[in-house]
C-alpha positions, -999 to 999 in steps of 0.1 A, spaced: 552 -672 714 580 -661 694 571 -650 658 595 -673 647 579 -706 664 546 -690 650 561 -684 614 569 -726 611 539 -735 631 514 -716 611 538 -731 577 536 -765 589 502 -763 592 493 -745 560 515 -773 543 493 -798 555 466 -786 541 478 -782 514 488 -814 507 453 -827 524 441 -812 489 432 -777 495 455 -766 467 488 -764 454 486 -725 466 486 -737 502 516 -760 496 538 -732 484 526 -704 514 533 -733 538 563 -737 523 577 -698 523 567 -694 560 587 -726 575 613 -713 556 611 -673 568 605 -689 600 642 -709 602 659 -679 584 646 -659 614 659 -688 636 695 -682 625 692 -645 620 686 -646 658 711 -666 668 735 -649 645 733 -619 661 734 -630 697 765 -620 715 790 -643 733 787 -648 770 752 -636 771 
């Protein structure tokens, strides 16, 4: 799996819980690793070359 897909996965699912009522802690660490996960997502695709 890419760390990536794992970063917003893992946020996603921290967020939820979060918001299930485990805390406004988990809301915010859900929230800052769906959001490293899609910079990664366009850091990648930023750096891919054309006709690769």
């Amino acid at each position: 799996m890419a760390l990536w897909l794992a970063l917003i996965v893992a946020g996603l699912v921290v967020l939820v819980l979060g918001l299930a009522g485990l805390g406004q802690f988990f809301i915010y660490v859900g929230l800052i690793l769906a959001v490293v996960g899609v910079v990664l997502v366009f850091v990648g695709k930023g750096n891919q070359k054309v006709g690769r």
